[in-house]
N, C-alpha and C positions, 0 to 999 in steps of 0.2 A: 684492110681495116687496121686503124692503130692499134695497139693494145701496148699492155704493160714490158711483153718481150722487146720491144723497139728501147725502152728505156733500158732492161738490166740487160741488153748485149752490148750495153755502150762500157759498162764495168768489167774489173778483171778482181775476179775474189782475191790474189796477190797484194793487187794494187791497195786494194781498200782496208788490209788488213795493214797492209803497211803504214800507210794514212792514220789509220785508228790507235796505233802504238806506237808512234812517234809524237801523238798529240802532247802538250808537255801543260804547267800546273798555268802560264799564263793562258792556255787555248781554254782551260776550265773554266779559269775566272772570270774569262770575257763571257762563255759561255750562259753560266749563273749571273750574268749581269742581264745577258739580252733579254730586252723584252719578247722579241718572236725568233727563238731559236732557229736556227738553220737546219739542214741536216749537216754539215759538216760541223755547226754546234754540238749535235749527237753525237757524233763519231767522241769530242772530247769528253762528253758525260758519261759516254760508254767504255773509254781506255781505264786503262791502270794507272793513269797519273791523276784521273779523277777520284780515285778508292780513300784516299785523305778527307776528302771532301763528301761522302756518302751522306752524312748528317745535315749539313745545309741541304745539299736535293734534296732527301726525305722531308725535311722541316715546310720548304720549299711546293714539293708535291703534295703534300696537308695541305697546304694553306689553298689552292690552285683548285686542289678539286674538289673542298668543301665550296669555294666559291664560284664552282659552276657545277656540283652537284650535291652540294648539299652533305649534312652527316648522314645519308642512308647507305644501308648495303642491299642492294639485292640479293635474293636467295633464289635459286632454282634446284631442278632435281635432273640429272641426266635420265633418259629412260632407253633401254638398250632394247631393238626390238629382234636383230639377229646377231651371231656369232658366226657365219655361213662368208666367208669368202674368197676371191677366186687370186690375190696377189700373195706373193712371197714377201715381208718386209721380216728383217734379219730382227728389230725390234720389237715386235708386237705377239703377243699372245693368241690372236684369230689368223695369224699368218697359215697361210693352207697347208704346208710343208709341217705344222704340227698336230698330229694325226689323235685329233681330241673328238669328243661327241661335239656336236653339231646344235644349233637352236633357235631355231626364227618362230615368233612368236604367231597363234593362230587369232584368229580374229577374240576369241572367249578369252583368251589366254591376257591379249592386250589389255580389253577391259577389265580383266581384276588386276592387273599393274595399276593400271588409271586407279583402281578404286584403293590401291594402298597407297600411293603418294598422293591421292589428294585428302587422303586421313591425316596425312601430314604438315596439310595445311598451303601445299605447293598450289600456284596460279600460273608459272613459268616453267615450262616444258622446255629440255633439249632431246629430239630425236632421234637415236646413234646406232651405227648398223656396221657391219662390216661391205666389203664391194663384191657382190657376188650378183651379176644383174641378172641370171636366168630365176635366182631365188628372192631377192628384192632388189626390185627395179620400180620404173616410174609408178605402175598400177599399184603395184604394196605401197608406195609408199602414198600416195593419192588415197588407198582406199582406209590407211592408218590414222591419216589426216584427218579422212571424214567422220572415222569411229571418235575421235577424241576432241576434239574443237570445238566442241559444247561445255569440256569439261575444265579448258584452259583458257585464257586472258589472251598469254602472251606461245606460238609456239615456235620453236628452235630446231632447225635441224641440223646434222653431222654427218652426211653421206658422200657417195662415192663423185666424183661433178660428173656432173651433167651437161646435155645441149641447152640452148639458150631458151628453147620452146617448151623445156623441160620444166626447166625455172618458173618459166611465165606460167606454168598450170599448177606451179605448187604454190607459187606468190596468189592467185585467185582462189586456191584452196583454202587458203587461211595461212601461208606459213609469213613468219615476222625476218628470221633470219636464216642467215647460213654462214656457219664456222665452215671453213675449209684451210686446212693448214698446208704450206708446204713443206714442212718435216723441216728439210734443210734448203737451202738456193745453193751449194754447190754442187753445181751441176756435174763436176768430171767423177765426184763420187756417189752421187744421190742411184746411180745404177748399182751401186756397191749393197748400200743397203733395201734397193727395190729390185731385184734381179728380175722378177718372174709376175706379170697381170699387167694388167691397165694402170695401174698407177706407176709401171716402169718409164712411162713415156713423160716425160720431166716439162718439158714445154705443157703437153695440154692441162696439168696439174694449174702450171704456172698463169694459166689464160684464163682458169677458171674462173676467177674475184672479176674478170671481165663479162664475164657470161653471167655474172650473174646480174653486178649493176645490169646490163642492158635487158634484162628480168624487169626490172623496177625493183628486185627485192630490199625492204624498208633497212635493214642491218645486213652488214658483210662482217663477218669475224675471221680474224689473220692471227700467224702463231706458227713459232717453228717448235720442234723439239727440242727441249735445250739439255743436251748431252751427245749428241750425234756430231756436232761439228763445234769450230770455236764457235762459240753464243754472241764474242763481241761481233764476228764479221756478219753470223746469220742473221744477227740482231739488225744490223747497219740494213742489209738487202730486204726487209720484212717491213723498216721503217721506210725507208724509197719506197715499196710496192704501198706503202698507207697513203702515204706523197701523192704519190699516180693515182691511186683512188680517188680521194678527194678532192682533187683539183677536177678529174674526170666524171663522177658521179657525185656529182656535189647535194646533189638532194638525200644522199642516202649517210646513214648513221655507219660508225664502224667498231669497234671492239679488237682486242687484244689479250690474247689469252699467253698462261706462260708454264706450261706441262713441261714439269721434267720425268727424263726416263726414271719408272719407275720396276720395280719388278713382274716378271710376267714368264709365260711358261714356254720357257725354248728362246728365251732371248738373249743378243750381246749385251756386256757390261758396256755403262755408258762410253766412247771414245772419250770423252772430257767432262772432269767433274763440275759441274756450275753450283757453287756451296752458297749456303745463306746473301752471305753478306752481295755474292752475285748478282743474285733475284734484287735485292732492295735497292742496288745501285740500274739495274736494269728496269726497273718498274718505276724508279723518280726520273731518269732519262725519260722516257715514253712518256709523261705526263708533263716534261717541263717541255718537250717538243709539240706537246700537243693538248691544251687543257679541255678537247669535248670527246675525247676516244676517250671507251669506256675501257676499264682494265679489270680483268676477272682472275680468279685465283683458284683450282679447282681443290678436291680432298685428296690430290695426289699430296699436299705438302702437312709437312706434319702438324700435329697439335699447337707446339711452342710456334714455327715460325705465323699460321694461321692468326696465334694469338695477338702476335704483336706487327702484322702488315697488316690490322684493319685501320689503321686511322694514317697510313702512307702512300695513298692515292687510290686502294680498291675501289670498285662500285660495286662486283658482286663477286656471289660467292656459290658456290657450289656445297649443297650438305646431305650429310645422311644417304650419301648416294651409292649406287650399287652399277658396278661395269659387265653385269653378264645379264643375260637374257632371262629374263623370270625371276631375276636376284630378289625386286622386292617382295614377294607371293607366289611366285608360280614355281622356277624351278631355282630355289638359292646356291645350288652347288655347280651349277652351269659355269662354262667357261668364262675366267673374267678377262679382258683385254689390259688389264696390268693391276696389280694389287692396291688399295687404297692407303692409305698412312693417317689421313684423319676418320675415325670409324665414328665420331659422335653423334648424337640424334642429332634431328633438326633441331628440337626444341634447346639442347642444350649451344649447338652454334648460334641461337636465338637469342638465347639468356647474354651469352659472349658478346654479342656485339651491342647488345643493349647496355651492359656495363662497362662498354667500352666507350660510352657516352655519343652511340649511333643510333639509326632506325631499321630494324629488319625490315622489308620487303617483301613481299610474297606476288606482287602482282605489279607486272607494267601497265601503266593506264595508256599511253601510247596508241593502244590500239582503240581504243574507246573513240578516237579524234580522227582518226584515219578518214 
């Protein structure tokens, strides 16, 4: 069967980093001319010869995704339902190797979650768990589904991948998407930072966004880590795997999310710093390559920059949210999977984007037409 490994064995991370930093100021301008960017158009948007030019992309990226999304932002809430899981990643705070309490939420436990974030006005659910599959696996996560789906519009999941058969029972459950990120695509070092679980095996990570289109499921969400490796080359291998999607599951929506390392308990400092001005020249690239993928921004990034990336291509936005199991009512001091940098309510990221001359969001109607 084809899948997306048939396409990224044909590249050499070498080659393509080279390609990307050798791109020079006329590759840009052709670039910011063309009407339907290439990927090797990307590669110039994404070098350092394009960093002169960050302001036209950004001006660029306004203009692109108001007119094909309009001034709203979406809002959602992450909900974390375990902290329980069975890989080693040198980055992550649930990483098993750190010998912290423990927390998967019980059936009572979820529903008063449900019932504080929907005090907050949230109708878009993301569902986040660590990979521990004797502790949550298909049936938790089926039977979480069933508890809450009454209570939400739109729901989101972030778990460990799955079989294809998997998918196909959470997509009939009600679920709308699935974010699965591949951290990094360099594969000679991705055992470096995945030493020890199922997520050490780098291919079936990489298969996953295939298994799940062939789900039917309605959104796929892609995203590396951006400080684990250089971000221009991870970046180039994440937009190729969007490539391969779309062309491949062409009925299905897709998203891009863009988490950087951020602090967490027992983790490395980032390999590579990815600073501001990084994110905004990476976040107008992805949108002049593609004006219908959605771009999300979560509270990993702080107050200032939050403030001033809502009118530079966002569609939605993460608020008010809490990365440990029980964080909003049940149990607040629960392990969190990395520390947040924007702690503001919903209400007041509300106020923020409305005077930022946007529309908050609370709810995809999407599902309503299905």
């Amino acid at each position: 069967m084809s899948n997306f490994s048939n396409i990224f064995n044909q590249y050499n991370w070498e080659d393509v980093k080279t390609s990307i930093y050798s791109k020079n100021k006329q590759d840009v301008i052709n670039a910011l001319a063309a009407n339907k960017p290439t990927l090797e158009d990307f590669k110039a948007l994404i070098s350092p010869a394009a960093e002169m030019y960050i302001e036209q992309m950004a001006n660029k990226s306004s203009a692109l995704t108001q007119k094909r999304f309009g001034k709203t932002i979406q809002l959602f809430a992450p909900m974390y339902l375990s902290n329980e899981c069975n890989n080693i990643c040198t980055y992550c705070g649930f990483s098993l190797d750190n010998k912290v309490k423990r927390k998967t939420l019980s059936d009572a436990e979820l529903i008063l979650e449900v019932e504080a974030i929907k005090q907050q006005g949230f109708n878009h659910i993301l569902l986040v768990t660590g990979e521990s599959n004797h502790t949550v696996n298909i049936d938790y996560f089926l039977n979480a589904i069933n508890l809450i789906k009454s209570s939400f519009a739109n729901i989101s999941i972030e778990f460990q991948p799955l079989e294809v058969e998997e998918y196909k029972k959470l997509h009939e459950a009600g679920v709308y998407s699935v974010l699965v990120y591949q951290e990094t695509y360099h594969q000679e070092v991705y055992k470096v930072y995945h030493p020890k679980g199922k997520k050490s095996n780098f291919s079936y990570r990489l298969e996953t966004p295939d298994r799940v289109g062939e789900a039917q499921i309605h959104k796929i969400g892609l995203g590396v880590l951006l400080g684990l490796e250089d971000w221009r080359v991870d970046s180039f291998f994440c937009a190729l795997h969007l490539d391969y999607l779309q062309k491949t599951y062409w009925k299905t929506k897709y998203s891009i999310s863009f988490p950087r390392m951020r602090p967490a308990e027992g983790i490395i400092e980032p390999n590579v710093i990815v600073n501001d001005k990084n994110l905004v020249q990476l976040l107008s690239a992805y949108r002049l390559l593609n004006e219908d993928v959605e771009l999300s921004i979560s509270t990993r990034e702080s107050e200032h920059f939050r403030n001033n990336v809502i009118p530079l291509g966002v569609t939605s936005m993460s608020a008010g949210s809490k990365t440990n199991p029980g964080g909003y009512s049940v149990e607040p001091t629960s392990l969190e999977q990395f520390e947040i940098s924007d702690d503001r309510t919903v209400k007041q990221i509300s106020d923020l984007i409305t005077q930022s001359g946007y529309q908050p969001v609370y709810k995809d109607w999407d599902r309503q037409f299905n």
